[in-house]
N, C-alpha and C positions, 0 to 999 in steps of 0.2 A: 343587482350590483352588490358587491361586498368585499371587504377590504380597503380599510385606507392606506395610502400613502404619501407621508411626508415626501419633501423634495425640498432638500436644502438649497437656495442659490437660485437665484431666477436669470441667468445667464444667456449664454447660446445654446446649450446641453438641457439646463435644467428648465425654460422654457417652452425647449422644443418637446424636451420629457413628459410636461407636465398637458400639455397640449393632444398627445396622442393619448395619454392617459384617460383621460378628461371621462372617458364614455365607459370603460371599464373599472374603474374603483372613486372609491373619496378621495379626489387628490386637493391636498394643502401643501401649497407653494411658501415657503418663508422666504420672504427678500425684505433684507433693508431700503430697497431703494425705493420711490418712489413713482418708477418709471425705470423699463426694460432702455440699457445703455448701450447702442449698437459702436462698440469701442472701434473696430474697423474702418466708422467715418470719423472720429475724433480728430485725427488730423486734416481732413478735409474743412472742415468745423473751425479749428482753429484759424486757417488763411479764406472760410469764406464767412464768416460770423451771420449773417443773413444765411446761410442757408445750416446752421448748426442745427435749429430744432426738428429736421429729421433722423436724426442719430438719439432722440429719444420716443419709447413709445408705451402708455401707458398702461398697464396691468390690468385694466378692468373690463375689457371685452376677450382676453385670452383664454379665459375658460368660461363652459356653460354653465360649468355644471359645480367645479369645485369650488376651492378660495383662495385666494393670495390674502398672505398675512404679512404684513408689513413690521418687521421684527429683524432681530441678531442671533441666531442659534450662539448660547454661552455654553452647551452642553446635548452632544449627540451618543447615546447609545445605539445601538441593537433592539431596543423596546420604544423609543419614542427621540423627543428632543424637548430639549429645556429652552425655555427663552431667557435672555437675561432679562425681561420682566419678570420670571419665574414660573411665568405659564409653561404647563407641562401638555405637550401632545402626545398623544400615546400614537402607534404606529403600528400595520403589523408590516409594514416595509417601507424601506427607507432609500433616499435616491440622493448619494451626495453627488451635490454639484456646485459646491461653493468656488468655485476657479479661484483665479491665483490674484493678486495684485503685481502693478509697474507702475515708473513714474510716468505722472502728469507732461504732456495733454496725450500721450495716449488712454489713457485711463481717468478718469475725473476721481477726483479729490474730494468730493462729496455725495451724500445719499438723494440730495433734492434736484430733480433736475432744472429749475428756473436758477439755484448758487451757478451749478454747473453750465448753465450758457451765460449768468452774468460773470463767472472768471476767466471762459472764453472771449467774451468780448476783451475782459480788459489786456487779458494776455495778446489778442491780435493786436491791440493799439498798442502795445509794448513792440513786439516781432514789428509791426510798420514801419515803428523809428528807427529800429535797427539798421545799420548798414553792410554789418559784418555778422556772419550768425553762426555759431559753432555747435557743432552736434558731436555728442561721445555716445561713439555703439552704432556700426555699420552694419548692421542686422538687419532683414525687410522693415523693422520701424524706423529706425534710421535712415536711409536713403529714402522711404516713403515721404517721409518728414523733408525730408532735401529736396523733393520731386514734389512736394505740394507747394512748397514756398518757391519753388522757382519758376512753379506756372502762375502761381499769380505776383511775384516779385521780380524778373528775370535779369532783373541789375544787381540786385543783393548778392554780396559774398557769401556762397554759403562753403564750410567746409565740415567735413567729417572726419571723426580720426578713430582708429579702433587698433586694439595690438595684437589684432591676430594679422597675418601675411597673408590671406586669402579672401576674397570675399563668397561667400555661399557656398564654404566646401564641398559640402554635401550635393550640391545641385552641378550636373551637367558643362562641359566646358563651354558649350557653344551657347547657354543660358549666360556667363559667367562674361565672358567676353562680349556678349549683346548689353550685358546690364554696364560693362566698362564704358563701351561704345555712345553707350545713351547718357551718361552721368556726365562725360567728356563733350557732348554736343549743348549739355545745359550748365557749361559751367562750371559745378560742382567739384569742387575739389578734393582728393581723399588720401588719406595720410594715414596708408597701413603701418602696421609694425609700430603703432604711436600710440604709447600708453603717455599720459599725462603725469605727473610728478604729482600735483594736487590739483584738489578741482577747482575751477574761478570761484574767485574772491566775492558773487552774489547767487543769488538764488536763481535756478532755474526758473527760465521766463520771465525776467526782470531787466529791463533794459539799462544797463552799465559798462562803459569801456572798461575793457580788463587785459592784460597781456600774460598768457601763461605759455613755458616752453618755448618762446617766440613765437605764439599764435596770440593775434589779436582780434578779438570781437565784443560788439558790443551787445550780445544776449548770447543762451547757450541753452543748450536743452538735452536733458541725459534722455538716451534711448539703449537703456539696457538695465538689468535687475530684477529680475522675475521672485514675485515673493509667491507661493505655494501659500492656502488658506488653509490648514485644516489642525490648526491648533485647539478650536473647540471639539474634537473628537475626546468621547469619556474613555475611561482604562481599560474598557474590551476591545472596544475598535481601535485605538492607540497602539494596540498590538500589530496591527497589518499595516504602519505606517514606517517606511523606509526612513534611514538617517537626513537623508535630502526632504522630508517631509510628505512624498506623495504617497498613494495608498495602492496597495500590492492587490492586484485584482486579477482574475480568473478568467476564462475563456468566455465567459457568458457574463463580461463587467461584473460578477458579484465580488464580496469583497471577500479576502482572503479569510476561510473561517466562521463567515456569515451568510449563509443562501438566502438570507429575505435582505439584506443590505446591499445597495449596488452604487458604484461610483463612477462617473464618467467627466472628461473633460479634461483638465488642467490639474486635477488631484491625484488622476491615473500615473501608474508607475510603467505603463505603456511606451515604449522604445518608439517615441516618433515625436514630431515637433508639436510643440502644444499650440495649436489653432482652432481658429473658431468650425470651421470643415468638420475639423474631426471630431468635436465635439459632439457637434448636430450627428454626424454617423453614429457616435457611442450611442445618442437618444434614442436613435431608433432602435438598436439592439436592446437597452437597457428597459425601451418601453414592452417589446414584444415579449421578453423574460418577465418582467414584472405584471405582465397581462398574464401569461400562462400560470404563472403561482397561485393569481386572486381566480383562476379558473380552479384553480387543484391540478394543475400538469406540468410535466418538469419542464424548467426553461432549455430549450433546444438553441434558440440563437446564438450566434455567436461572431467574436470581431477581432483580429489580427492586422495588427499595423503592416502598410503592406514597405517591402522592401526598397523601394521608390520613391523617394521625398515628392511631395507634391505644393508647390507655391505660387499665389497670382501675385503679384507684386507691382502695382501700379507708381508708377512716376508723376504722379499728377493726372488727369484728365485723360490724356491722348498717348499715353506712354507707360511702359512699362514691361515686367520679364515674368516669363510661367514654364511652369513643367508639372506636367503629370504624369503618372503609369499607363503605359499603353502595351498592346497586344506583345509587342516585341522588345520592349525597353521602354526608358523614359523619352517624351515626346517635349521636345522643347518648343514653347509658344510666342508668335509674334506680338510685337510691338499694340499692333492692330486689335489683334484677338483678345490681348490681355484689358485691352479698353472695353471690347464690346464685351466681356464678361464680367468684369468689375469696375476698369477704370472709371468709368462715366456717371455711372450710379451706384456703385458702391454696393447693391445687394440690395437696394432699400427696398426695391418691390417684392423681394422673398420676404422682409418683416413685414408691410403691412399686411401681407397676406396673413401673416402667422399671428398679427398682435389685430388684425380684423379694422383696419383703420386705416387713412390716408395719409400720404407723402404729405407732410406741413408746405414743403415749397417744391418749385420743379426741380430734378438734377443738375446739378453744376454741369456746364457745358467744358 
């Protein structure tokens, strides 16, 4: 074996990256967290607080062979990476995958995961007392977030407001009208075309009457704001970083510029929706290039967003809307299907497999 490489981001990409890696180079994982954050059950998490500690999984059975370093990249070159302790790792390749930040509770707000299930509890007993609950940003985390609190809430006002006119442009009519259909059957109220004047008068996740625009509720929760990470890149790699912040990458994810550097996930300047899916796809292209290098052979793989938006989108439990690319077009998916593929468990069993460990509690039914 020979060749290390660093992998910024222990994510969906950068773990799955560092996983395949594992048996062909030194691989060294930097994550600040203390535990791999499966963000896709966060809001499941949030309305079921007893079953939140399977959306974390801990770091130290993921690889055999290499190391997870529990650290902040303050500074990545093209030759290594800086820790903001100052420790310096040298590299002869580099795997950025530091994905993006969003608000809270799709995303946790901290690096420890025992903070991160004690500020779910408290936010669930928050959302409990609520009786009116408003959501801005009608995006899959948004109406997710409306479809988890009204399978286990189904008296609660929930409403959603967003100012665009459409819901899931991109996705299919007969997806679009199924996901109407379903929102309309639980309730849920949604108020396109409705951009807010300002935002309520408390903090997300805090339970307070408030009247804004003539909507009243008494909690709120922003689901929209995608912050792109990749501000610690030093001034050579700084070079292939877009005005939007992501990183301009190549047929075979290398980065624009650098053939031992490779980026995938959320920092990609890739013309597709940034999801955890594609992420994991990027891995396996970025892992199979990054093997052929420490072999000495040029990287042949490669990955093209394909022209088909693809989304599982659960409503809770038993509900929810999908499309994928099929033979002849996009294939719009049932209510049904989209449970037995994600709704029910959420994926948990594809991590324990990959973090080598067991589901902490059984699936929400």
């Amino acid at each position: 074996m020979s060749g290390t490489v660093v992998i910024v981001g222990g994510g969906y990409g950068g773990s799955a990256a560092a996983k395949a890696l594992d048996e062909h180079a030194d691989v060294v994982l930097v994550e600040p967290k203390d535990a791999f954050v499966h963000s896709a059950a966060a809001l499941r998490a949030l309305v079921k607080p007893d079953w939140a500690p399977n959306m974390f999984f801990p770091y130290d059975r993921l690889l055999a062979r290499g190391r997870v370093v529990r650290a902040r990249a303050a500074s990545v070159d093209a030759r290594g990476v800086t820790l903001e302790s100052g420790e310096r790792i040298t590299a002869d390749h580099i795997v950025l995958a530091s994905g993006s930040g969003y608000p809270y509770p799709a995303k946790t707000r901290t690096d420890v995961a025992d903070e991160a299930l004690a500020q779910l509890r408290d936010t669930h007993a928050e959302l409990a007392a609520a009786e009116r609950v408003l959501i801005t940003g009608a995006g899959p985390v948004g109406l997710e977030l409306a479809g988890e609190i009204k399978a286990v809430w189904p008296d609660k006002h929930v409403t959603v407001v967003d100012p665009a006119d459409r819901l899931v442009p991109a996705f299919e009519d007969g997806m679009r009208s199924d996901l109407h259909r379903q929102l309309d059957e639980r309730g849920i109220e949604l108020r396109l075309g409705t951009a807010l004047s300002a935002e309520p008068p408390v903090e997300p996740g805090r339970a307070k009457t408030f009247t804004v625009d003539g909507i009243t509720a008494d909690i709120w929760f922003r689901a929209h704001g995608v912050a792109v990470q990749t501000s610690y890149l030093g001034p050579d790699l700084a070079a292939a970083r877009t005005p939007a912040g992501r990183i301009r990458v190549t047929e075979t994810l290398s980065v624009e510029g650098f053939p031992n550097v490779f980026a995938l996930g959320d920092v990609t300047d890739l013309d597709e929706a940034k999801m955890a899916g594609y992420a994991m796809k990027h891995a396996e292209v970025v892992a199979a290039n990054v093997a052929a290098r420490v072999r000495g052979e040029e990287p042949s793989a490669t990955y093209a967003p394909s022209p088909i938006p693809s989304v599982l989108m659960p409503l809770g439990p038993d509900g929810g809307v999908g499309q994928y690319p099929g033979p002849d077009g996009p294939v719009v998916l049932t209510a049904d299907t989209v449970a037995d593929y994600k709704g029910r468990d959420l994926f948990i069993g594809r991590f324990t497999d990959l973090f080598n460990t067991e589901p902490a509690a059984e699936p929400a039914a």
